[in-house]
N, C-alpha and C positions, 0 to 999 in steps of 0.2 A: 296237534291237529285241531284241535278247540278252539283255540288262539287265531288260529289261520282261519275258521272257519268264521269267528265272529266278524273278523277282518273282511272278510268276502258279505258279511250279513250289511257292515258300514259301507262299504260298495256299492253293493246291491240297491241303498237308501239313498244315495247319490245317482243312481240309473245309467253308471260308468263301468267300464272294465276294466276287467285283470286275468293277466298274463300269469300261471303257476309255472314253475319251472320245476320239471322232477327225473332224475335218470333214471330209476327203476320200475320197467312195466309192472312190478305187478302190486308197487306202491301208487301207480298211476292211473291203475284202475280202483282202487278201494280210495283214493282221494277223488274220484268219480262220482264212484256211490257214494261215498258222505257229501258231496256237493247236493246231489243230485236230491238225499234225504231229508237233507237239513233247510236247504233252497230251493229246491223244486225246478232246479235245472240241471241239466243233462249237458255238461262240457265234452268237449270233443278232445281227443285225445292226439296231438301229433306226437310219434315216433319212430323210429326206425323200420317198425313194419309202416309206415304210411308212403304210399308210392310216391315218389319224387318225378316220375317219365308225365310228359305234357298231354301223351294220348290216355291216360286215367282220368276218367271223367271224376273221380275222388280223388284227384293227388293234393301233395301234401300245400303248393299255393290255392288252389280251387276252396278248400277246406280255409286257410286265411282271413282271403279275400270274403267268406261267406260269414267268418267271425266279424271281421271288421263292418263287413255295411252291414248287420242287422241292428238294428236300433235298440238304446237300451242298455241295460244291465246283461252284460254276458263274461263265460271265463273259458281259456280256454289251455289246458294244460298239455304243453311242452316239452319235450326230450330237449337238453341245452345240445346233447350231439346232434341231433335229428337235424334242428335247423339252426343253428349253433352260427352261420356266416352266411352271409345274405339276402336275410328275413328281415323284413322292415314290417314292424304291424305299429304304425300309429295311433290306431282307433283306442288302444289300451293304455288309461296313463296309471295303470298301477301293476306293480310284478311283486312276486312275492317268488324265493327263492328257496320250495319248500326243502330240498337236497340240494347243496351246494357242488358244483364239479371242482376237480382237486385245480382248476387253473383259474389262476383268479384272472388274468388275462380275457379269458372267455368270462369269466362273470362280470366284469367288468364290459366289455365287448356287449354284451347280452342286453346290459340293462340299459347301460348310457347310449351307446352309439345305436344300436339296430332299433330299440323298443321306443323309446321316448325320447319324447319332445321337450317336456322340464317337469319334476317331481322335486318330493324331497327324501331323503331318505330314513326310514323311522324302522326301529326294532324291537324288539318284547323288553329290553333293557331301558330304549326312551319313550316305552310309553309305562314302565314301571319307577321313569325317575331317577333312574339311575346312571351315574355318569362315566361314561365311556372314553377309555383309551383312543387317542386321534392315529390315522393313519387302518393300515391294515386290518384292523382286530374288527372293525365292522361286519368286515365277509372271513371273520374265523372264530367267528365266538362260537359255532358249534348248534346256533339256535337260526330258524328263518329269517329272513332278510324281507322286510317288505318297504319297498319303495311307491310313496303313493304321492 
């Protein structure tokens, strides 16, 4: 959580966003409140409680579209089921993959195709130096995945 949080602080000094990705509400609220503590911003939360019907004046594209145009430094965490296929949020060129879901297919899906435009992809192992296994083991190492 440290790691991820200091990560979101280098962000934050860029005035760019990022996309957290987490399946468990009630890991998705306490990465809220540490956001919210340590940055002084208040991320929004889509997930499966968030209404997907067009007549909710809070569903879950309304909430998107409000992340993506405000200006600035913003984050905005993620169920990868919630909005898992046919979520395009551009505005964000950083993700960080605090829980990984067991389909690499979707995490793969998640980051490359729906979220971004062109990143690179860095982890607590390359920003520690340390040289990493090619292929797979990027999204199995067990630790967050942040593509920035």
């Amino acid at each position: 959580m440290a790691w991820m949080l200091g990560k979101l602080e280098e962000i934050r000094g860029l005035g760019e966003k990022a996309i957290v990705f987490c399946e468990f509400r009630d890991l998705q609220r306490t990465l809220q409140r540490a956001i919210s503590e340590r940055l002084g911003l208040h991320p929004d939360i889509i997930n499966g409680d968030t209404s997907a019907a067009a007549s909710n004046s809070a569903n879950r594209q309304r909430r998107i579209r409000a992340f993506q145009e405000r200006p600035g430094f913003g984050v905005i965490i993620l169920s990868p089921l919630a909005v898992g296929f046919g979520v395009n949020i551009q505005a964000a060129n950083h993700v960080v993959h605090f829980t990984r879901t067991w389909n690499f297919g979707m995490r793969v899906d998640l980051t490359y195709k729906r979220m971004m435009t062109s990143f690179s992809l860095r982890t607590l192992e390359a920003d520690l130096g340390v040289d990493l296994p090619h292929g797979d083991s990027l999204w199995t190492t067990g630790r967050p995945v942040v593509c920035t």
